[in-house]
N, C-alpha and C positions, 0 to 999 in steps of 0.2 A: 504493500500500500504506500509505503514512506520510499520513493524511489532516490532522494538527494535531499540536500541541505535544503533547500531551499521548500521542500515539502514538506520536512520537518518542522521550519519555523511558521510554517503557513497554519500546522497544526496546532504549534507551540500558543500563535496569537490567536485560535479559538477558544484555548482553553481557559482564556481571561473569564470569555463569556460563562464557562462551565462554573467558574470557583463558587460565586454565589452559592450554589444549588448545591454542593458538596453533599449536604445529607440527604437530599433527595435523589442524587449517583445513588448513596449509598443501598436506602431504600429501596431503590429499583434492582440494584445487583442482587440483594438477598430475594427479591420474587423470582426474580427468573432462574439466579441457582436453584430456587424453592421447585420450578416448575422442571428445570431439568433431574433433581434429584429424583423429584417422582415419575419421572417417564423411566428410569432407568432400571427395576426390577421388575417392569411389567414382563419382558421375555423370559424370563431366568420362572417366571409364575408360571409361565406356558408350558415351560422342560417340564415343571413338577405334576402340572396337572394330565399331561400327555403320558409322561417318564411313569407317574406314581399313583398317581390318582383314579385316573378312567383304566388300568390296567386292572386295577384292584378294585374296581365297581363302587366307589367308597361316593356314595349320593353326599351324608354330610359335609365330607373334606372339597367336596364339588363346589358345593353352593359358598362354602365360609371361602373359598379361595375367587370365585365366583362375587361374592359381596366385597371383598374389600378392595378387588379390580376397582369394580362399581365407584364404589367410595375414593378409591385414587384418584379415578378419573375424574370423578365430581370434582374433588379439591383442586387437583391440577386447573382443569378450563374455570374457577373460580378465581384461583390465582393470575390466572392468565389473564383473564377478561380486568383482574384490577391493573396484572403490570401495562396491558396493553394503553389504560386511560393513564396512570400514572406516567409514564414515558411520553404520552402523547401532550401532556398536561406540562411537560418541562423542555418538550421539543418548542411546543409552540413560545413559551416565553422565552426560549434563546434566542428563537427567532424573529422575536418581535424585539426583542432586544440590539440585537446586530440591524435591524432593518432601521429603528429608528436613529442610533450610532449613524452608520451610514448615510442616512436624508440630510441630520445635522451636519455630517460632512462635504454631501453636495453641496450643500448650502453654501458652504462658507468655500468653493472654491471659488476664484476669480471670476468674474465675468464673461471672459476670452473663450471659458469652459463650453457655456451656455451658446456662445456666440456660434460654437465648431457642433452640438450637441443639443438634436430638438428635443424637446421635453419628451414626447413619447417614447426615445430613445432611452432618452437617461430611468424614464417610467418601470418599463423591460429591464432595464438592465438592475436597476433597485431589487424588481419582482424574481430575480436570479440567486436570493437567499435564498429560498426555497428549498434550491438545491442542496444549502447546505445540512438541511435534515436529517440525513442519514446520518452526520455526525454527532448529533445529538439524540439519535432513537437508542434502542435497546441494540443495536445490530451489535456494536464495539463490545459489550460486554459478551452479548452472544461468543463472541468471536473467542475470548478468554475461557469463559465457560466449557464450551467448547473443545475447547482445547484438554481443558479438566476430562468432558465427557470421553471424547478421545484418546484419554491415557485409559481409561476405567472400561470402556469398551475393548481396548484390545489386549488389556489383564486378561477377562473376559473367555476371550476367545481363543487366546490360548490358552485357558486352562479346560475347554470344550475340545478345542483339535488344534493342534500345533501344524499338522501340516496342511490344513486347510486356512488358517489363519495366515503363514505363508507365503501361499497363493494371492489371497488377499492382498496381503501387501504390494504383492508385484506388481497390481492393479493401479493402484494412490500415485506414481509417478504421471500415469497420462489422464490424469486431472490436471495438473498442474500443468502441462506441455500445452493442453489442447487449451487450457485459461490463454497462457503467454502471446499465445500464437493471434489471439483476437482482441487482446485491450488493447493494441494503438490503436487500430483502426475504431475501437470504440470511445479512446478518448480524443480523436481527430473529432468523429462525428461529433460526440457531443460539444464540444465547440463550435462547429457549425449551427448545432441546433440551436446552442442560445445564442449567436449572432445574427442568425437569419428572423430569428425570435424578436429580436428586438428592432431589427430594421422594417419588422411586417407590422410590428406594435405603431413605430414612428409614425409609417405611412397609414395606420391605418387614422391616428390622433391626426395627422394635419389633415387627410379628407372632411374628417369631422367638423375641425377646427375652421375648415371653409366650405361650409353646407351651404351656406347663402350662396356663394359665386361657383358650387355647384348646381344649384338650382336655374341660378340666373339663365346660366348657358344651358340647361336643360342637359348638362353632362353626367348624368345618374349610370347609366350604363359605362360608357368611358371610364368614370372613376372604379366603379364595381370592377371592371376586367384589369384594370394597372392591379387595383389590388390584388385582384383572382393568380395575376401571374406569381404574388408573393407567396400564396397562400399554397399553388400547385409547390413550388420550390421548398419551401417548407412541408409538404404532403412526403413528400419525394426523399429528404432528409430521414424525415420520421420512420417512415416503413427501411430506408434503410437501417436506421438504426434498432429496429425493433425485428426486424430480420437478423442483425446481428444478435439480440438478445436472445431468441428464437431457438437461433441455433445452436449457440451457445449452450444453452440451456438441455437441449436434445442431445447434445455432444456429450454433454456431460452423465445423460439419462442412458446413453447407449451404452457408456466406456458402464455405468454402473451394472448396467444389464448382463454386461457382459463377465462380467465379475461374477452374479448371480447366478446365471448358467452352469457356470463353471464350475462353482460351488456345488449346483443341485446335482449336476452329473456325478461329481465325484463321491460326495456323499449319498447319492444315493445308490451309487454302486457299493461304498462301504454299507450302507442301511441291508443289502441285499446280502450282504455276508454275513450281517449281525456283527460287525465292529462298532456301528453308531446309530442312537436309535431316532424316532421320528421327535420326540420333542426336544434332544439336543439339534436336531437341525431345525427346527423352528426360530428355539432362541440364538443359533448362530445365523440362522438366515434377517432374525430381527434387528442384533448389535451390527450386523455387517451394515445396515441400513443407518443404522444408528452409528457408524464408523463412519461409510460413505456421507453421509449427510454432512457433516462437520469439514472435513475432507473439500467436497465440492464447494462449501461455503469462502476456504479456506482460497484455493485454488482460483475462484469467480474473483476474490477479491480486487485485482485488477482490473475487471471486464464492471463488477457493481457500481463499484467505488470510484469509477471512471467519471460521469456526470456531476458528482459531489464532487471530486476533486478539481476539477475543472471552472463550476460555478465559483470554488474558493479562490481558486487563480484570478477571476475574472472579478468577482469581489474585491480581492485583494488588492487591484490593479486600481480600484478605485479608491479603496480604502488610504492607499501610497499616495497619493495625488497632495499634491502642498496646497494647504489654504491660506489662504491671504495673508491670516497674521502670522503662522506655522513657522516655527524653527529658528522666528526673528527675536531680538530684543529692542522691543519698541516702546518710547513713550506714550502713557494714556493721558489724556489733554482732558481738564475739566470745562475748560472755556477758552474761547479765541478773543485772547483780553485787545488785538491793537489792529493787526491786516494780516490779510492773502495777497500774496503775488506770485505770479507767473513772471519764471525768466526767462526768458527766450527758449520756451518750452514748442516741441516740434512734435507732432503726433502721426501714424501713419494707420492704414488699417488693411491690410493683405496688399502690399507695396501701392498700396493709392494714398498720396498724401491728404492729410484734412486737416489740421492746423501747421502753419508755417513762421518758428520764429517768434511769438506770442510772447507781448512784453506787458505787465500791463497789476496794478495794484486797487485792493479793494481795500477801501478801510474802514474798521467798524461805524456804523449807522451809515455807511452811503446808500444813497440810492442807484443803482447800478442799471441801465437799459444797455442793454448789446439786442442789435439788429442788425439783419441781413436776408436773405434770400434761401430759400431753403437748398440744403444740402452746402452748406458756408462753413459748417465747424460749430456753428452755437451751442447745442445738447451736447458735443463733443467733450467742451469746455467743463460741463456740468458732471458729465462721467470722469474725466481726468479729476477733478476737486473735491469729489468724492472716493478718489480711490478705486473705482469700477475700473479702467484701465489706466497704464503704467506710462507716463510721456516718455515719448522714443530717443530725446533729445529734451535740453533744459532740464527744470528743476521749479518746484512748487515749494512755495513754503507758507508755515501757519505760524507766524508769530518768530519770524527767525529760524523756527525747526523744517526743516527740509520734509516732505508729506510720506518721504520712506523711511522716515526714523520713527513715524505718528503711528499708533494702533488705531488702525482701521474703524473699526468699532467705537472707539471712543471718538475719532472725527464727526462721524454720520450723525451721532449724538446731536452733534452742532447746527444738524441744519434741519429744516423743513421744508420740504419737495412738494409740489407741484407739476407731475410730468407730462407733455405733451401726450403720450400713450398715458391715458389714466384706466388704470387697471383696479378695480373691485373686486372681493371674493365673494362666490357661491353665498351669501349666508345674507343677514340682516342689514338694515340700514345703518343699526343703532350702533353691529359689532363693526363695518366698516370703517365706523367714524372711530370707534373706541381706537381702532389696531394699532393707531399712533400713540398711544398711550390710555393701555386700558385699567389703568388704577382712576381713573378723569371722575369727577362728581358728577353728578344730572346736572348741575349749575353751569357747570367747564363746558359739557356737552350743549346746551340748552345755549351758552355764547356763541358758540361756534357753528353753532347751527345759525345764528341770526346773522352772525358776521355773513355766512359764506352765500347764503339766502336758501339753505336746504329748507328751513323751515316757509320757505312760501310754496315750496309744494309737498311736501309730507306728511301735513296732514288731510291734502285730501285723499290719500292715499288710505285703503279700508282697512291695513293694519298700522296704519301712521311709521312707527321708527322699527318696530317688527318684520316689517317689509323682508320678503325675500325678495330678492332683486337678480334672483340666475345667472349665469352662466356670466362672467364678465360684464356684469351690470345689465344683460339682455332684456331687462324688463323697462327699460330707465331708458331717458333720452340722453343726446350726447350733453346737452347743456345740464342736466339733471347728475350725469354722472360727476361732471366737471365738478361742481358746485360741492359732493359729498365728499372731491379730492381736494380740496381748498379746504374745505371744515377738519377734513382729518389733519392736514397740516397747520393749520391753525392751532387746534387742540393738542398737540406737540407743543408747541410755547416754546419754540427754540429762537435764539439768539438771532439763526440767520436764515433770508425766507425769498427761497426760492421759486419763481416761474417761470416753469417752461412751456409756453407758448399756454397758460393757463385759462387763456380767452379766445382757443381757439371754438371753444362750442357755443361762446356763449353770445347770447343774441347781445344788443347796444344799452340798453339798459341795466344787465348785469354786470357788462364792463365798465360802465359809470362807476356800479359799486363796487368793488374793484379798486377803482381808484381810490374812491371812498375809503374804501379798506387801510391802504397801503397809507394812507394822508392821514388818518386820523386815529388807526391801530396800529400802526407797526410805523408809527415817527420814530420812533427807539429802536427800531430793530435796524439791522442789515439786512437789504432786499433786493436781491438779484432778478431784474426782469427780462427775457429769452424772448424775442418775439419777431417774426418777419412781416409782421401788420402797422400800420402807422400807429402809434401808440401815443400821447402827451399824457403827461403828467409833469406839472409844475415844480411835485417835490425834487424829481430827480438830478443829481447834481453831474452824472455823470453817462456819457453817452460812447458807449464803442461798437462801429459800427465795421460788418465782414462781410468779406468777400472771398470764397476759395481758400479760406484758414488762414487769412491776415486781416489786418486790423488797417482799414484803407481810414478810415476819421476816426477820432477824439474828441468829445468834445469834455471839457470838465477840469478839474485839479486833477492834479498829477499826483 
């Protein structure tokens, strides 16, 4: 199973996940020894009752050997049925465990990440813990246990017939030949599967993602066949793979069969000369089952343990990925007590330049208008100052401190956004507004509601701030969303306040307010305004205006 170093520690860093749970390992291992211990004199009851009992017509000694079969058997699938929930009951919280570890860690990778990696990809790829179940079911224990059964079975069977035990043996090598010979090609496939897995998941989230301009173009079948072909591909995968298991599996059932054979012949040639009688070959034909089973387990290993090893790889791969603040030693900033400035900060995005040379100072309470023309570098500006991507060239600084010595996290702290793409989640009006800060009073929320003007349409809305609002705010207009993206930023109460192009939905009278806004709530704040629409405002002191990622006019203190 453990084939290198490097599988070793892949195992080494699951079993952080496992420690927790130590006494519930523990618990589980004593059921399943419990359920093996009791399969294991059920044959040896068979010799007696075959060997001693129906020879000798002995109806009592039938039935008592007869009942407490019974009774074994009870207790065993009793036991079984608990370890089966118990195991299943500590798989799942591994893996709800590793799955949420993991989200937090997409999370916190870069930007750049997202930028290379559509959500229904990275969705899939999350959904690929799954795989790692087998590592935390009863299998691994099995597999020790086992091993246990294994030594005890062929005690066993040598002490029934030595040269038929043997034989046996000679068997147990092409298990493990005919295993070797098909786990690469089963840990190729299953690679395949979960990549094609997640490339069909992608496609199949953005078809969704654009149902409208599916519909528009009336391209319903079109879309249905792009995807049919991902779906065939994956079809195609799959049956290979499970052909491999298949066979595997039949490989394994023939080489046993034939061992079996082998057995019955020989024994029962001795049976006919009276050297061996019929319930010593019962209970050796039992343990041999009870040998090979362990054995095949043993041998599969490579060929089972394929798709779990693999999903850990692929896991892992993400798992390894640096996050933003990872690995550094960085200052966390309570406050941006004096300015921001860009220094000749140069940005590029898959060798296409967007800002060029970018010189230029914000100091606290200014009022800041940058305009230009869309596709100019503006929102660029706002991702670089944020730390979302890294300038290619120059240097950003927060108060003298360079923005790559700054903990990420504690920057964003500093501002409140407004962004061109106003994004809502699935849920209520009231959690949307909260997300910026959901410790906020009814009072905080109930301001911000007035500032942004949500509240002149929310309540005529028939569950007022309860509102679900679907899919991306789908129930809301674009002016309506707008409006609950302002209030949430508002409700943040940060120092510095950001809009990116935050009027673009909104008809002439809410831009008024707006201004409103900006004049007579946020005089004290630092206000960065994004916009390629003609904008006035009185208050603002400072104007930079782009073109192409330069800064062609000024107007303002320097």
């Amino acid at each position: 199973m453990i084939q290198n170093k490097n599988d070793f520690r892949s195992i080494k860093h699951l079993l952080q996940y496992v420690k927790p749970y130590w006494k519930k390992v523990i618990i589980g291992a004593v059921l399943i020894l419990s359920i093996s211990l009791l399969a294991l004199p059920s044959p040896y009851f068979l010799k007696i009752i075959f060997d001693s009992v129906l020879p000798h017509k002995n109806r009592r000694l039938l039935c008592i050997y007869m009942i407490v079969l019974m009774i074994v058997h009870i207790l065993r699938s009793a036991i079984s049925l608990t370890s089966r929930y118990h195991w299943d009951v500590l798989n799942q919280n591994i893996i709800v465990k590793i799955k949420k570890e993991l989200f937090y860690r997409i999370l916190r990778l870069p930007l750049s990440f997202f930028d290379e990696h559509q959500s229904g990809y990275i969705l899939s790829r999350i959904g690929e813990v799954e795989g790692l179940g087998l590592f935390f079911s009863s299998s691994i224990l099995s597999l020790i246990i086992n091993a246990f059964e294994f030594v005890f079975c062929l005690a066993v069977l040598f002490s029934l017939n030595t040269r038929l035990t043997l034989i046996t043996i000679f068997i147990l090598p092409f298990f493990f030949v005919s295993a070797k010979i098909q786990a690469k090609g089963m840990r190729k496939l299953s690679r395949e599967t979960y990549e094609k897995g997640a490339i069909t998941t992608k496609r199949i989230q953005d078809s969704l993602m654009g149902v409208d301009v599916i519909k528009y173009f009336g391209a319903e079948k079109a879309e249905t066949d792009k995807i049919n072909n991902h779906l065939v591909k994956m079809q195609k995968i799959s049956i290979k793979r499970n052909l491999m298991t298949s066979l595997s599996s039949e490989t394994m059932m023939f080489i046993g069969a034939i061992g079996g054979f082998v057995v019955l012949l020989i024994s029962g040639l001795d049976i006919i000369k009276g050297s061996f009688t019929i319930g010593s070959y019962m209970a050796f034909s039992a343990y041999i089952g009870k040998l090979y089973g362990p054995t095949q387990i043993f041998a599969n290993i490579g060929i089972s343990f394929q798709p779990a090893k693999v999903a850990l790889e692929r896991v892992n791969e993400l798992m390894g990925l640096a996050g933003e603040d990872d690995g550094k030693n960085l200052r966390a900033i309570d406050r941006i007590a004096r300015q921001i400035e860009f220094r000749n900060v140069s940005f590029a995005y898959e060798n296409k330049t967007v800002l060029n040379n970018l010189c230029f100072r914000i100091n606290k309470g200014d009022k800041i208008l940058i305009t230009g023309p869309n596709g100019s570098g503006k929102s660029t500006i706002v991702k670089l100052l944020l730390g979302l991507y890294k300038a290619g060239k120059g240097s950003i600084f927060i108060d003298d401190i360079e923005i790559a010595e700054v903990s990420l996290s504690s920057l964003r702290q500093q501002f409140s956004i407004v962004s061109q793409n106003t994004f809502l989640f699935n849920d209520s009006i009231r959690n949307n507004i909260l997300y910026s800060k959901p410790e906020a009073s009814e009072e905080d929320i109930q301001q911000a509601m007035n500032l942004s003007g949500v509240n002149e349409f929310v309540y005529t809305l028939d569950n007022g701030l309860a509102t679900e609002i679907g899919e991306r705010g789908a129930k809301l207009s674009g002016g309506e969303k707008q409006k609950i993206s302002i209030a949430r930023a508002i409700l943040r109460g940060s120092e510095f306040i950001i809009l990116d192009e935050a009027t673009t939905h909104l008809d002439k009278e809410s831009e008024k307010n707006i201004n409103a806004l900006i004049q007579n709530n946020f005089f004290d704040k630092t206000c960065i305004i994004i916009t390629h629409r003609p904008f006035t405002f009185r208050g603002i002191n400072k104007v930079f205006s782009i073109k192409e990622g330069r800064i062609i006019n000024e107007v303002g203190d320097r």
